[in-house]
C-alpha positions in Angstrom: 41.8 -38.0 -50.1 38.7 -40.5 -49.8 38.5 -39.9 -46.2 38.7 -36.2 -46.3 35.4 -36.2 -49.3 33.6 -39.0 -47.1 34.0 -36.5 -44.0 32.7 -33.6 -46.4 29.7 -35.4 -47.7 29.0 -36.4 -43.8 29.2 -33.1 -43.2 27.3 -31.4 -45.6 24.1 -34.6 -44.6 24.5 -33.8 -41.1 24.2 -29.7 -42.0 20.9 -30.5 -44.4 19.6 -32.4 -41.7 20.3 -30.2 -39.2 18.6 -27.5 -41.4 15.6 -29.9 -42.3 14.8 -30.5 -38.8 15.0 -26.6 -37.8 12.4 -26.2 -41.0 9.9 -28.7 -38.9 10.2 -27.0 -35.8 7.6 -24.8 -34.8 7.9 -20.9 -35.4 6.9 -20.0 -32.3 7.2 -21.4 -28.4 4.1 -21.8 -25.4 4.7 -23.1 -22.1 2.3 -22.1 -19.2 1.9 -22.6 -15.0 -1.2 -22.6 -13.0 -1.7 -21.4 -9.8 -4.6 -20.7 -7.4 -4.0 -18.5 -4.9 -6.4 -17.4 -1.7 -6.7 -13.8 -2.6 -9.8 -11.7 -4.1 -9.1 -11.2 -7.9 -8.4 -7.4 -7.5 -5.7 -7.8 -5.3 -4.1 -10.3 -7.5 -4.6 -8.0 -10.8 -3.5 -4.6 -8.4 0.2 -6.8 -7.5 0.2 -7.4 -11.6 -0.3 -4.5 -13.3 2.4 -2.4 -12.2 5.8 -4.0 -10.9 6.8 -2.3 -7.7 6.2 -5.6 -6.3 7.9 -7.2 -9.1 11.8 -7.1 -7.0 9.9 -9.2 -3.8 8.6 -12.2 -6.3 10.6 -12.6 -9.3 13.4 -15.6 -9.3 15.6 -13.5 -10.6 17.0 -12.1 -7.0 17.1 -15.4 -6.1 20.0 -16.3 -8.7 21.7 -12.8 -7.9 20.6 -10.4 -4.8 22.5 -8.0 -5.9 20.9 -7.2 -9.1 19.5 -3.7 -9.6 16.1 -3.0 -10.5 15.2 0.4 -12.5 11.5 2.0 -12.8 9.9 4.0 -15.1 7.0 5.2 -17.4 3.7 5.3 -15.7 3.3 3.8 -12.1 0.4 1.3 -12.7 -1.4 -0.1 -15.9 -0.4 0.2 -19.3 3.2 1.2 -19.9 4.9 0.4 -16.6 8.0 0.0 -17.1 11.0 -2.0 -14.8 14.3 -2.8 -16.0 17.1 -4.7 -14.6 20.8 -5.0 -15.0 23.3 -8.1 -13.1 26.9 -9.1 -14.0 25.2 -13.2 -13.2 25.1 -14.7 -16.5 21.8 -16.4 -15.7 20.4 -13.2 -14.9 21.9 -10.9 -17.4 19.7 -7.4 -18.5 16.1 -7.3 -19.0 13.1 -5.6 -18.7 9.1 -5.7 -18.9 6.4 -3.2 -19.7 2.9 -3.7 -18.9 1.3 -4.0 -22.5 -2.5 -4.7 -21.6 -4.9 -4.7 -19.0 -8.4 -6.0 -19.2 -10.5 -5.1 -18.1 -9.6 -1.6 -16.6 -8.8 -1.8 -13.1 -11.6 0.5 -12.3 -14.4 -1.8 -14.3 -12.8 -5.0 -11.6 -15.3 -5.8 -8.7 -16.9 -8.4 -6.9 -18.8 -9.7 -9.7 -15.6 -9.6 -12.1 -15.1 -13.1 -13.2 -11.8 -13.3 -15.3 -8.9 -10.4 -16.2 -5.9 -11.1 -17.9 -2.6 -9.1 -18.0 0.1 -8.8 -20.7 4.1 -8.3 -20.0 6.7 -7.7 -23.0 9.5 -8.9 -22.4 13.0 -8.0 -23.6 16.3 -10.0 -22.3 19.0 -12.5 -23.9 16.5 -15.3 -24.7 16.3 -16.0 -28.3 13.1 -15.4 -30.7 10.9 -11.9 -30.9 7.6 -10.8 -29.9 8.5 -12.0 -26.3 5.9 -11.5 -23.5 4.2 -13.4 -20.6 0.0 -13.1 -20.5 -1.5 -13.6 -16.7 -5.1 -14.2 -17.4 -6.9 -14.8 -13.2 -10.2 -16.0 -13.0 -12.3 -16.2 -9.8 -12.7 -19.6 -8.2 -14.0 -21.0 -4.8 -17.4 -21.3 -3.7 -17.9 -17.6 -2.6 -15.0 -16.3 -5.4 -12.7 -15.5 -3.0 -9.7 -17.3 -4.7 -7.8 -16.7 -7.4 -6.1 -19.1 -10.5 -3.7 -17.3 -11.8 -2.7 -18.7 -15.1 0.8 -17.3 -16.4 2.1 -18.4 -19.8 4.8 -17.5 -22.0 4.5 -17.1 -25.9 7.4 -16.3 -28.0 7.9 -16.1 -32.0 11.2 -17.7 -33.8 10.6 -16.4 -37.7 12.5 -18.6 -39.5 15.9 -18.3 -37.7 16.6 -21.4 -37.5 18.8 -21.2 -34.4 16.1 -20.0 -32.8 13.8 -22.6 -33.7 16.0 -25.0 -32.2 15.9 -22.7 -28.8 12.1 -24.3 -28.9 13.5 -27.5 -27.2 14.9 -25.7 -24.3 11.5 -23.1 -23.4 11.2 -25.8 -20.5 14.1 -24.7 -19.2 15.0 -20.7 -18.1 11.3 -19.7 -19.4 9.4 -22.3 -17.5 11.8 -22.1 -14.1 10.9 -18.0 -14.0 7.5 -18.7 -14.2 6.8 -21.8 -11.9 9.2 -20.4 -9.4 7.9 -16.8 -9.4 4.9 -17.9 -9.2 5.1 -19.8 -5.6 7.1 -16.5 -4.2 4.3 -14.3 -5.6 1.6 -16.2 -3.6 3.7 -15.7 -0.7 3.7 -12.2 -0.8 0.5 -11.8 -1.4 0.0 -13.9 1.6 1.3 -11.0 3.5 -1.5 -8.8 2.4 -4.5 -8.5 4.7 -7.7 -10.5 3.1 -10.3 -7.8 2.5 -12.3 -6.4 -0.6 -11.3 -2.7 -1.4 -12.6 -2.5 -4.4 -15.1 0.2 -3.6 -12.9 2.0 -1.8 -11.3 5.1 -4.1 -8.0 6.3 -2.4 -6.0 9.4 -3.1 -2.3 10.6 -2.1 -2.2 13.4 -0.4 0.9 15.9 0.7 0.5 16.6 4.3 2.1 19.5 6.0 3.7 19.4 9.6 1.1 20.8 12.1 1.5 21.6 15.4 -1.0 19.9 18.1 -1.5 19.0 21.6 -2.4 15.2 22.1 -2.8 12.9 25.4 -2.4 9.2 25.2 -5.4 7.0 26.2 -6.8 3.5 25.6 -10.1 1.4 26.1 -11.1 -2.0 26.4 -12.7 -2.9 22.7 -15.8 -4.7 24.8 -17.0 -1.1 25.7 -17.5 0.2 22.0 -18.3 3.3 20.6 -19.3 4.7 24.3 -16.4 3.7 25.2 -14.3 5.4 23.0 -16.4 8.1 22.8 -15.9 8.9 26.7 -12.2 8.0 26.0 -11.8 10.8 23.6 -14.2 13.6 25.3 -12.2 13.3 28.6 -9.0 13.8 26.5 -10.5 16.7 24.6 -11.4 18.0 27.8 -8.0 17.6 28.6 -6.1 19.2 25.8 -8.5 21.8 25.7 -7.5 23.1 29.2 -4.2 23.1 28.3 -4.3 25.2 25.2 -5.9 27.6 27.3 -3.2 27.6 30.2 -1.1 28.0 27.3 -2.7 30.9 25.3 -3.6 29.1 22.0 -6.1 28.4 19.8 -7.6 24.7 18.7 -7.7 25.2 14.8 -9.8 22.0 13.9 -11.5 18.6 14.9 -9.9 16.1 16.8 -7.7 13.8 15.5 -6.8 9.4 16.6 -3.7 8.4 16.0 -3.8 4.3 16.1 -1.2 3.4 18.2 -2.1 0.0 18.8 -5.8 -1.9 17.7 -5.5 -5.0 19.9 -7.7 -7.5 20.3 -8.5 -6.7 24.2 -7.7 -2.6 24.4 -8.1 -0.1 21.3 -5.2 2.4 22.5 -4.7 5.7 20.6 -3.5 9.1 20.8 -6.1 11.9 20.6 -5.2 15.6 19.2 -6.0 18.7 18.5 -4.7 20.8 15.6 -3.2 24.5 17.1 -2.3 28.1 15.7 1.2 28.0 17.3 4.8 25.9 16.9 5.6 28.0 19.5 4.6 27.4 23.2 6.1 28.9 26.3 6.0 25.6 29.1 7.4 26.4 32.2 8.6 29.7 31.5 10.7 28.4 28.6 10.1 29.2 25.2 9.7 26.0 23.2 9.8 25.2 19.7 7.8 22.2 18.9 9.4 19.2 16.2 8.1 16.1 15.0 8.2 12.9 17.2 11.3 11.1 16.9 11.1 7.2 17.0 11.8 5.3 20.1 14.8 2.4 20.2 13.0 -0.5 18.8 13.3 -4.2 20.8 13.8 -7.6 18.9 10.9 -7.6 17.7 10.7 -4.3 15.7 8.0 -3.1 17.9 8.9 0.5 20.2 11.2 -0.5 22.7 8.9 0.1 26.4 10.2 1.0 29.4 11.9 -2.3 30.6 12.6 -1.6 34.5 10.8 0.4 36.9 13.5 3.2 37.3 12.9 3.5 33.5 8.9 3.5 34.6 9.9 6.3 37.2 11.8 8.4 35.6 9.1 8.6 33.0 6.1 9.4 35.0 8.8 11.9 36.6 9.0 13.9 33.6 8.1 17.9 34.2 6.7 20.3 31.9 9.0 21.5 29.1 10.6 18.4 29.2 10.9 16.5 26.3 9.3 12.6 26.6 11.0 9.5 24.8 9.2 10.6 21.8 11.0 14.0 21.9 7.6 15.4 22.6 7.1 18.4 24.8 5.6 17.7 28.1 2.8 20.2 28.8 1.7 18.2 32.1 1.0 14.9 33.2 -0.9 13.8 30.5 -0.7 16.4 27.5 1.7 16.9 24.7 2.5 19.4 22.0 4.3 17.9 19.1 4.4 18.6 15.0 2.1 16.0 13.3 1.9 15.4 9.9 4.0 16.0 7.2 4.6 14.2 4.0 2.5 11.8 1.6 -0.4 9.8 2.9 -3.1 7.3 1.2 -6.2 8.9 1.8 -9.8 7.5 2.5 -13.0 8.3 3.6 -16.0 6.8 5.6 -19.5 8.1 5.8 -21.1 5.7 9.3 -19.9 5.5 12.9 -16.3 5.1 13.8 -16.9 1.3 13.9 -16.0 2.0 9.8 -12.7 3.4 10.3 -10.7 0.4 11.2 -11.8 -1.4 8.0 -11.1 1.7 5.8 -7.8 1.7 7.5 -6.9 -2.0 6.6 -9.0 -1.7 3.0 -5.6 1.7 2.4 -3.0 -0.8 3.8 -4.4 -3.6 1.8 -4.5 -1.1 -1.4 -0.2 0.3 -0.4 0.6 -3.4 -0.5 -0.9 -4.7 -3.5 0.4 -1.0 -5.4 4.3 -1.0 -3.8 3.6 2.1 -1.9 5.7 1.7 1.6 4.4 2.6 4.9 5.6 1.6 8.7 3.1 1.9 11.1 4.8 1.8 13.8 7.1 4.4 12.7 4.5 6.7 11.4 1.2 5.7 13.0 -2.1 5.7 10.5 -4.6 8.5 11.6 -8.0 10.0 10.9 -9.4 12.9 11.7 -13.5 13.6 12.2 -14.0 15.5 8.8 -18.0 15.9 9.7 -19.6 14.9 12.9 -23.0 12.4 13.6 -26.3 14.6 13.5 -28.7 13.3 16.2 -32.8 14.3 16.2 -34.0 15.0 19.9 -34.7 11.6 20.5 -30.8 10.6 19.6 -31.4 9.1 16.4 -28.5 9.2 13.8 -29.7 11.4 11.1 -26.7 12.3 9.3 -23.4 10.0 9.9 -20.2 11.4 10.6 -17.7 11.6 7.5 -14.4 10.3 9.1 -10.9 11.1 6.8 -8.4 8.4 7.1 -4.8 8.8 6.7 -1.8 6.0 5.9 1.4 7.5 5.9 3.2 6.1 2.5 6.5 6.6 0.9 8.1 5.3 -2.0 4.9 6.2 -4.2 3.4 8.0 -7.3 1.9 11.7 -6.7 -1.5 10.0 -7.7 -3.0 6.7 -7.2 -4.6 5.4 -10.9 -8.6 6.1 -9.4 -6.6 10.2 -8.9 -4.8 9.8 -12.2 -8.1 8.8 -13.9 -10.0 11.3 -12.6 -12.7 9.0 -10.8 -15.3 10.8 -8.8 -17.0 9.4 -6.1 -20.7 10.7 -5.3 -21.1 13.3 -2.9 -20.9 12.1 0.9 -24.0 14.2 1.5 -26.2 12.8 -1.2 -28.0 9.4 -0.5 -28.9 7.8 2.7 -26.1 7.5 5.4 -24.4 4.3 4.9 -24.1 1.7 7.5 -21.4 1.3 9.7 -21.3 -2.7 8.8 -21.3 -1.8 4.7 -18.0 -1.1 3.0 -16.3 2.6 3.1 -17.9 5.0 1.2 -15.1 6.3 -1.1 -12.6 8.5 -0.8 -13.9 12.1 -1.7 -11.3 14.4 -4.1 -12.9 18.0 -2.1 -10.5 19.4 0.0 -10.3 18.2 4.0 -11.5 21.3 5.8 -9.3 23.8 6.2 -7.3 25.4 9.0 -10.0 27.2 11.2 -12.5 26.1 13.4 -13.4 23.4 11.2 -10.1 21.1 10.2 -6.8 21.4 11.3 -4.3 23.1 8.9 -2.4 19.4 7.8 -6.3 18.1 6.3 -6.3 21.5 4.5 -3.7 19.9 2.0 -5.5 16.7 1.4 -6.8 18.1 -1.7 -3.7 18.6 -3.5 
């Protein structure tokens, strides 16, 4: 009987103990990471503040791939939403909201020295008032780096189990953020290196257009003459043909980027037309959009790969379809459907020597946001909105306004600058920028519509 009261009295000295020590321990839990990463501050805060991105850095896949993640609420900023659900124990269900942002993504430039993010967070860990703070600041000698510094805060009350949780915050709280962390600066590694922060994008529904194009390149050494006598001798072209075949040209030419190598610029140009229907041949022929060819190893379009292949491709005759499921008009022209479907939209105000910044500045921008885009599948575009003005002794007077096109998918009807309503100033006001500045941004007027002045696709741009 001694034994069993000795045991008791242990007991109840081990249990007030026990509760003594939980009183001592703190009511709340802190453990933070630093990080700098080689990335300008508004690409860091875009990949924060909404979580589209979230499934390509967070640890959790790496415990379970499998694990489903769920969006919802708004897109970007404030009240983003993602959830998550795994039968992994270590992963369990979760989710986060973007709670604050600041300062507003639209007040974040150049000269923006420090913004800091707030997550709530809501999963199996113990206490309340869970969420992680990512507060960047700008370092480097020119601020083009980022430290990134994510901490997470959590409050216990006085449940005492979870005050003794306190001594394990090093342990699932501090792995997700040191190892999350590492695999966000890789993905943000994968993001091209430029400043878009004046540039003000917009999605845009696109609808399928017909138009006649003709492939051409040009060595990049020969510069805008060169792609200027490029483009006129395919205009030429197509313009020949749409007469042979009895339609009209509804609009300004359009470049399709095919490839922007270091050596040769190659591109497809087109022109926008009033028919889907063309008779080639003698054969009436209903035009679709371009099918993508077999890709190689290397993801890129499979080329032809023998010279009979080489052959039988120059061999093709009119009303044939090419490896593109194009129809062949002749040697060099082609009538396909373009467009169709979403598209991050810019716009640039200078010579074309603009136009293949603006188009990294939008791929930059779909990155850093979670929109998708292939282009090699669906090849960027723009189309010459407005052309140059010259005075009689060929000086620039007005600069051409050139809209350019990144077909996305997997995004929001608006980007946050649509959504907030952000106007940029007129293209026409002010003097005409430079073509070694920064894009002038995107305008919210509709692209020209489908007469003489725009092809019928830009006439949706607006929407």
């Amino acid at each position: 009987m001694m034994r069993v009261l000795e045991f008791l009295v242990a007991l109840v000295i081990v249990a007030v103990i026990g509760v003594l020590a939980a009183v001592v321990m703190p009511g709340s839990g802190h453990v933070e990471r630093q990080l700098v990463i080689g990335k300008d501050l508004r690409q860091v805060y875009d990949m924060l503040d909404n979580f589209h991105r979230l499934p390509d850095y967070v640890v959790l896949r790496s415990y379970d791939p499998k694990m489903q993640f769920t969006f919802s609420g708004k897109g970007y900023g404030p009240g983003a939403e993602v959830s998550w659900s795994s039968t992994d124990p270590k992963v369990g269900d979760g989710g986060l909201t973007v709670a604050s942002a600041d300062p507003d993504f639209d007040k974040i430039d150049s000269n923006t020295k420090k913004a800091s993010i707030v997550w709530n967070l809501d999963n199996g860990w113990r206490g309340m008032d869970k969420h992680f703070t990512l507060d960047l600041e700008r370092q480097g000698s020119r601020g083009q780096l980022t430290q990134v510094t994510w901490s997470y805060d959590v409050a216990y009350g006085w449940n005492l189990i979870n005050r003794f949780s306190s001594m394990y915050i090093h342990g699932d709280p501090d792995a997700f953020i040191q190892f999350s962390m590492n695999k966000l600066q890789d993905v943000l590694a994968g993001v091209p290196n430029i400043d878009y922060s004046t540039l003000i994008p917009y999605i845009v529904q696109t609808q399928q257009t017909p138009v006649l194009l003709v492939s051409t390149s040009m060595a990049r050494k020969d510069g805008l003459d060169g792609l200027d006598d490029a483009t006129n001798k395919a205009i030429s072209q197509i313009q020949a043909a749409a007469k042979k075949l009895g339609v009209n040209v509804t609009g300004p030419r359009i470049l399709f980027t095919t490839n922007y190598g270091d050596q040769t610029y190659s591109f497809d140009v087109a022109l926008p037309i009033d028919s889907s229907t063309l008779t080639v041949n003698g054969q009436s022929e209903q035009l679709t959009a371009p099918t993508p060819p077999a890709l190689d190893a290397s993801g890129a379009p499979a080329e032809a790969s023998t010279a009979a292949d080489a052959a039988s491709a120059a061999a093709l005759t009119p009303g044939s379809r090419d490896r593109f499921g194009r129809v062949v008009v002749d040697s060099d022209v082609r009538a396909t459907l373009a467009f169709g479907g979403a598209a991050l939209k810019g716009v640039w105000n200078g010579t074309f020597a603009g136009v293949p910044q603006t188009r990294d500045e939008l791929k930059a921008y779909a990155q850093t946001h979670g929109y998708t885009f292939d282009d090699v599948v669906n090849r960027p575009y723009d189309i010459l909105a407005k052309p140059e003005v010259k005075d009689a002794g060929g000086n620039i007077t007005s600069y051409a306004k050139y809209e350019v096109y990144l077909p996305i998918t997997n995004a929001p009807t608006q980007t946050p600058e649509q959504e907030a309503g952000i106007q940029p100033p007129s293209p026409d006001t002010g003097a005409p920028a430079a073509s070694g500045t920064a894009p002038a941004p995107a305008g919210t007027a509709p692209a020209p519509a489908s007469t003489a002045a725009a092809p019928a696709a830009a006439a949706s741009a607006a929407q």
